[in-house]
C-alpha positions, 0 to 999 in steps of 0.5 A: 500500500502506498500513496501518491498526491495525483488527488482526483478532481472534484466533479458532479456527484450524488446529483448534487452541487459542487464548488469552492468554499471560501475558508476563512478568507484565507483559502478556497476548498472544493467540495464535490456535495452540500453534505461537504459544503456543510461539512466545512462550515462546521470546521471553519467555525471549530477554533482547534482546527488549524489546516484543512486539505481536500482530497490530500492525497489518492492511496493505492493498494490491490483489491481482493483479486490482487488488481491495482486500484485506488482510494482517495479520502476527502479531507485531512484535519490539522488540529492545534495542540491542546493549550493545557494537558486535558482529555483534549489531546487525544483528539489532537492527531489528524483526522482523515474523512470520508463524507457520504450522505446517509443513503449512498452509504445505505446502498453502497456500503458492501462496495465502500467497505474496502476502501474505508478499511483501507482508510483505517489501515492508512491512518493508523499506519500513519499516526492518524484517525480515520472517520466516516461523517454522514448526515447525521453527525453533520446536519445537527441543530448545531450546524444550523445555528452556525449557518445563521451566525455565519450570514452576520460575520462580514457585516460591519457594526459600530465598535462602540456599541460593540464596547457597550454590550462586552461591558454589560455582559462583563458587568451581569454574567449569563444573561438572555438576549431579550434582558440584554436588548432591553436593557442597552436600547430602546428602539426595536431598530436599535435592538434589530442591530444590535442582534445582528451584532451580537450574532457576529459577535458569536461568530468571533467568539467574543460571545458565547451561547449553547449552539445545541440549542435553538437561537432566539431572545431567550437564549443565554449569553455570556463574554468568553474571557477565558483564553483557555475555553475551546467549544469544539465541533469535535471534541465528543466525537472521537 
């Protein structure tokens, strides 16, 4: 078994879409399905990832009648190291993904099933860990919430309302959005803004809420000041 960077190229799949996705602002990623595309939203938002290669490399090995053929996992995941010796760290090594929507690994499975052994084999031969993601662990409530977040994150706000809301919330703790608005503003003009700020403000994690939960005036708030929190979309997966 060996591998080679002669990765394939992103074409239509699944009878889906395909594209680019802007990663961070500081790089473009293919992906060949929305099941990807969602795939990635939920690493860009996840701090602790640090890289993300599609399509990183093709892995050639022979199939149960001894002919030549190929595997090419999806992703390949960098994580930063833990900032302190927690539980974290053994989720620290890289990941190499499959995605597949849940009704192509339903029909498909039996033809899957070798490649992903040999996806297996080359991760743990490769200090690494390998994962299946499908619908399930990728289209959550959590996903959702961050989708919505995400339409605010190059919105341009008003640094000194931005001042304003830290504060309060430095000043009272946990509080919910409703309290919040009414207390800072008057108008529902002003609080319509500033929602959207504060939504931002999540997105840059300079604010933190239970994305498990749904997203509405009754959810909870708090400042992140501690440097050390990491909320992590993977760190109860492995």
């Amino acid at each position: 078994m060996k591998f080679s960077h002669k990765n394939r190229k992103i074409g239509y799949t699944y009878g889906s879409l395909s594209g680019a996705y802007s990663f961070r602002g500081e790089k473009s990623l293919s992906f060949e399905s929305k099941i990807e595309r969602d795939f990635l939203t939920l690493l860009e938002f996840d701090d602790s990832v640090i890289e993300v290669t599609e399509q990183p490399f093709t892995i050639e090995y022979e199939n149960h009648n001894g002919r030549p053929t190929t595997y090419t996992p999806d992703f390949l995941i960098e994580f930063k190291s833990p900032l302190t010796s927690s539980s974290y760290s053994a989720y620290r090594k890289s990941l190499l993904v499959e995605v597949k929507p849940h009704d192509i690994l339903k029909k498909k499975f039996l033809d899957l099933k070798p490649k992903f052994q040999i996806g297996m084999r080359f991760a743990k031969a490769n200090d690494m860990v390998f994962k299946i993601f499908s619908d399930s662990k990728i289209r959550t409530p959590k996903l959702k919430n961050i989708q919505m977040i995400a339409r605010y994150k190059r919105y341009k706000y008003c640094l000194n309302e931005e001042s304003r809301i830290r504060e309060h919330l430095q000043n009272v703790g946990h509080t919910r959005l409703d309290h919040l608005l009414c207390f800072l503003y008057v108008t529902e003009e002003q609080r319509s803004i500033a929602l959207g700020q504060i939504w931002q403000l999540v997105w840059n994690k300079q604010i933190g809420c239970d994305l498990t939960l749904p997203l509405n005036l009754q959810t909870v708030v708090w400042l992140k000041i501690d440097e050390t929190y990491e909320e992590g979309v993977f760190n109860d997966r492995f």
